[in-house]
C-alpha positions in Angstrom: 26.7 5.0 8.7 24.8 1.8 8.5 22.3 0.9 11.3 19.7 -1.8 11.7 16.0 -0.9 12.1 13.8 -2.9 12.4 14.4 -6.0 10.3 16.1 -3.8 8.3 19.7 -2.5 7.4 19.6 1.1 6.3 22.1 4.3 6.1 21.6 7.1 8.7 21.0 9.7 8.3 18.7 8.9 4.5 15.3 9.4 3.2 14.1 5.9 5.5 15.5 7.8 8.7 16.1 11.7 8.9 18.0 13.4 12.1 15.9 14.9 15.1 15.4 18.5 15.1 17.0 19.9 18.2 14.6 22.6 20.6 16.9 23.5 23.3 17.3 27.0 21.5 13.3 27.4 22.5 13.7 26.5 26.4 13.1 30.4 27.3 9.8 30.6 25.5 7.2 28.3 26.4 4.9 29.0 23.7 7.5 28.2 21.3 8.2 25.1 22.7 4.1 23.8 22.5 4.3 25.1 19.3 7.1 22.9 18.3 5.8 19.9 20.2 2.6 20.5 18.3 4.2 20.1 15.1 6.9 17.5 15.7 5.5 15.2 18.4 8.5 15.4 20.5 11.3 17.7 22.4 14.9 17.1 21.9 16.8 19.2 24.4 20.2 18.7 24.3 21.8 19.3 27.1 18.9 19.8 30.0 20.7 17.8 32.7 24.4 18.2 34.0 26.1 15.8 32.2 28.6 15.1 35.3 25.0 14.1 37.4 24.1 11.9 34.4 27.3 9.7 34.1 27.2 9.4 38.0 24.3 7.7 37.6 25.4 5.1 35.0 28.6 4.7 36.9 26.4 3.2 40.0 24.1 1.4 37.8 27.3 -0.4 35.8 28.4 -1.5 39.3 25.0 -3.1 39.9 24.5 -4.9 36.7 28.5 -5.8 37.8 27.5 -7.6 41.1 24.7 -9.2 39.3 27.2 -10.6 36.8 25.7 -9.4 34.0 28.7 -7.7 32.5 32.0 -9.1 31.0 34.2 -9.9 33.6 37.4 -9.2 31.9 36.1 -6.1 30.6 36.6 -2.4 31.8 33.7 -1.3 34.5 32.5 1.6 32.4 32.3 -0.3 28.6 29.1 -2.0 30.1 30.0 -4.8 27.8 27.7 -8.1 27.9 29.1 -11.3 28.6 29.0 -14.1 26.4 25.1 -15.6 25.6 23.8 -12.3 27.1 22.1 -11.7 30.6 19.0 -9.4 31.5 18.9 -7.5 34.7 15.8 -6.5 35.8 15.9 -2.9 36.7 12.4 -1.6 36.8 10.2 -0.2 39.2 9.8 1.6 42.6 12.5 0.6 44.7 15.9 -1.1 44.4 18.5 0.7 41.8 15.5 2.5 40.1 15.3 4.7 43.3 18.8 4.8 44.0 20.0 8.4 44.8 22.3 8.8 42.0 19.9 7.3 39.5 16.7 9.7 41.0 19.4 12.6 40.9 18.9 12.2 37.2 15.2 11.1 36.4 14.0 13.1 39.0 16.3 15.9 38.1 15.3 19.6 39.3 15.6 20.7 36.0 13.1 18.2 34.4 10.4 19.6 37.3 11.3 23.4 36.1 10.3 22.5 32.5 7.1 20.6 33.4 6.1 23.4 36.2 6.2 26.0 32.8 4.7 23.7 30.3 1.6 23.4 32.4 1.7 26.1 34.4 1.3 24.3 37.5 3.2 22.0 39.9 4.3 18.1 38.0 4.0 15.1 39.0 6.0 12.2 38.4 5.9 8.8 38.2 7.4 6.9 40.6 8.1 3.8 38.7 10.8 4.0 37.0 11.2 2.2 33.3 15.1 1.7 34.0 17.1 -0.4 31.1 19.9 -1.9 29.8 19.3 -3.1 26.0 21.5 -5.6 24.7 23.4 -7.1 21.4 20.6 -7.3 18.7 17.9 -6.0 20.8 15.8 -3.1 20.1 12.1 -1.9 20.7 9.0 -2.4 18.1 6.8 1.0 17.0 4.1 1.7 19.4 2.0 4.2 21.1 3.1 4.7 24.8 -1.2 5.2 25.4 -1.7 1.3 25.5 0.2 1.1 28.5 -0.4 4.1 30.5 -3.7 5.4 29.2 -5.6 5.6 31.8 -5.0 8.9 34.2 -4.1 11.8 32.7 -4.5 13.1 29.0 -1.4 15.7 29.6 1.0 12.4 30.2 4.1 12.5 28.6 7.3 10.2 28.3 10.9 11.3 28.9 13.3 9.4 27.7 16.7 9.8 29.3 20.3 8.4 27.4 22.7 7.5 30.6 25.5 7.2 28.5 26.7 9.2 25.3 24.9 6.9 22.5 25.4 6.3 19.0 22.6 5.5 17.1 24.2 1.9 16.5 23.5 1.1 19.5 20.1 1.5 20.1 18.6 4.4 20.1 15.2 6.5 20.5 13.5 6.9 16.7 10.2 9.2 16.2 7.5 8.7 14.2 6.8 12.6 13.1 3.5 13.6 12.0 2.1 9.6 13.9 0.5 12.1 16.7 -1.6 14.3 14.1 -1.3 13.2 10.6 -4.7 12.4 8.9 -3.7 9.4 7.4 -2.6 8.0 10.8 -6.2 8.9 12.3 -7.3 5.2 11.8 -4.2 3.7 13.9 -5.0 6.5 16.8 -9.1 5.7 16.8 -8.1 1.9 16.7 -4.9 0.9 18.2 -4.4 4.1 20.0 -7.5 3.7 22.3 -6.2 -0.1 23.3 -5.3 -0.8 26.8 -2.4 -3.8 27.2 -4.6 -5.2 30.6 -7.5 -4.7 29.9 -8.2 -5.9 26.3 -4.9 -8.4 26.4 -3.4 -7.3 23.4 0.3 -7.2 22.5 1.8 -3.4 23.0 4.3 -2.9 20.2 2.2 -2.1 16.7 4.8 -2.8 14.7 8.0 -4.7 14.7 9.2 -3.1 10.9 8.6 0.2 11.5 9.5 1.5 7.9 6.1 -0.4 6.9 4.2 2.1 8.9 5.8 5.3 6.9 5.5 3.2 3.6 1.8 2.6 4.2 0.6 5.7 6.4 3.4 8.8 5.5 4.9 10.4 8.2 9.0 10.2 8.8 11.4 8.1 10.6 13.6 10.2 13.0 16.7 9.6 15.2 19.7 10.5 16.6 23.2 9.9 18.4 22.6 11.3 22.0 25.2 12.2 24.7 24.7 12.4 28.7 22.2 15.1 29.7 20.2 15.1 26.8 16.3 14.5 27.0 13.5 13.7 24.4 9.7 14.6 25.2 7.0 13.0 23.8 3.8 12.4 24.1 1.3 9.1 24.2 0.0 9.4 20.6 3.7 9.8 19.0 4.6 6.5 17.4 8.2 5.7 18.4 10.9 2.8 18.1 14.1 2.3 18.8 17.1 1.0 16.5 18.8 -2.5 17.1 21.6 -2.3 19.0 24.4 -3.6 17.1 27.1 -3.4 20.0 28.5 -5.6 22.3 27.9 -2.7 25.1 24.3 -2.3 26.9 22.4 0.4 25.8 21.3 2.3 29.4 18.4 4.4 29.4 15.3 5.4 31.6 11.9 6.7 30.9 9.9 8.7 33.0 6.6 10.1 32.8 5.5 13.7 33.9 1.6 14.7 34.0 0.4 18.1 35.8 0.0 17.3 39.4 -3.9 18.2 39.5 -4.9 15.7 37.3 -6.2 12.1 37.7 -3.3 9.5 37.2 -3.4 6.0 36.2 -4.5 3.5 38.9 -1.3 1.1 37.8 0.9 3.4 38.0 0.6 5.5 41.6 3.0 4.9 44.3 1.3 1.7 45.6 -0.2 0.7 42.2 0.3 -3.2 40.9 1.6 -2.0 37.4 1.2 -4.0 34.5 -0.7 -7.1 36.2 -1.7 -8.9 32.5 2.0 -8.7 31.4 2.9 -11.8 29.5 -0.7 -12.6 29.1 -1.6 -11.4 26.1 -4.2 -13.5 24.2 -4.7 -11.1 21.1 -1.8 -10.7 18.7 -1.1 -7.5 17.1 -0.8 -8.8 13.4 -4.8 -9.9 13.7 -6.2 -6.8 16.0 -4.3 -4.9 12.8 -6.1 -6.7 10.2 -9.8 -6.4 11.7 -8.8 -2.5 12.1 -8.0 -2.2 8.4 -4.7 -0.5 9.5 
């Protein structure tokens, strides 16, 4: 199958980008699983939420980005397909379809607390900002660390990023960096990049917008995957990820949450009342020169 990555048009699955390994066969055996996740960088679980509470969720969320006219009008509801020239929605944050029932049903699914109350052996928190989106025609996110932008609370933080929809990897899906979060050779980008803060230093988050460059010049391997509704992928803020361009005419819908053990300290942006991201836009450091002064 070809897919775009990046600037780049490759084959999936080949050498440039290898299939995710699948963990949901570990769920009963914590220690497995932070063995795994020790090794790997990430969690796919297929499977973890009901898929019915999943599609519900799209199904209201379709109907928003519908009364906001961002979906072709002659098109069926459920295709999600973009009109003509495009149009964002915003869909972020604490309150409006972020928080609506159906959608918490799913990010704030029971299930997801049950695996974080057993990973840290104590109560999880979650965030409740909610990184809600709908990804477009030729869209697609650049490699970075998720640490720049939430590095400040926690060190047990980790992302969860939810498919709402079944999604081929054509259409822009999660990639993994494996081996980013504890390969030698990507020790420089972690002491350098990986300690940056997006407010406070007003640099540019992604690290990358060619993502095979970093595996050509650091090591490590390119992972992805088709997803269907219920599946979840775990990560933490050290684990280089991307997504692929999304080659479709049909929005990509997705969420990511983030789950830290309840006792700990969590970022100052991102509590309940917290003012998020309050330098976004203003970024007066571009990546390409940060990267060159860090010799990575």
């Amino acid at each position: 199958m070809q897919i775009r990555f990046g600037y780049r048009d490759l084959q999936f699955p080949s050498d440039q980008l290898l299939p995710l390994r699948e963990s949901q066969s570990l769920l009963a055996d914590v220690e497995a699983l932070w063995r795994r996740f020790d090794k790997d960088g990430y969690l796919l679980l297929r499977g973890l939420l009901e898929r019915e509470t999943v599609l519900n969720a799209r199904n209201v969320i379709l109907q928003h980005m519908q009364a906001q006219q961002a979906l072709q009008p002659d098109s069926p509801l459920l295709e999600g397909v973009m009109p003509r020239g495009g149009k964002s929605v915003q869909m972020m944050g604490r309150k409006g379809i972020a928080h609506h029932p159906a959608v918490l049903a799913t990010v704030e699914h029971p299930a997801l607390f049950a695996l974080f109350d057993r990973l840290f052996a104590e109560p999880a928190l979650t965030y409740s900002y909610k990184w809600l989106r709908g990804v477009g025609n030729e869209e697609y996110t650049g490699a970075h660390f998720d640490f720049v932008y939430m590095g400040r609370g926690s060190p047990n933080l980790y992302t969860v990023w939810i498919p709402l929809d079944d999604i081929e990897i054509t259409r822009g899906t999660l990639a993994i960096c494996r081996g980013s979060h504890n390969l030698a050779s990507f020790a420089r980008i972690r002491d350098t990049y990986g300690k940056m803060d997006v407010d406070r230093d007003r640099i540019e988050g992604w690290f990358e917008l060619d993502p095979l460059k970093i595996v050509e010049r650091f090591g490590g391997q390119w992972l992805g995957a088709d997803y269907r509704a219920g599946d979840v992928i775990i990560f933490g803020m050290h684990t280089m990820h991307a997504s692929t361009t999304n080659l479709s005419n049909r929005f990509r819908l997705s969420c990511d949450v983030r789950f830290q053990p309840a006792s700990d300290p969590v970022d100052e942006r991102w509590k309940r009342d917290g003012p998020g991201h309050y330098s976004a836009g203003a970024a007066t450091r571009d990546m390409a020169s940060a990267r060159a002064e860090w010799g990575v």
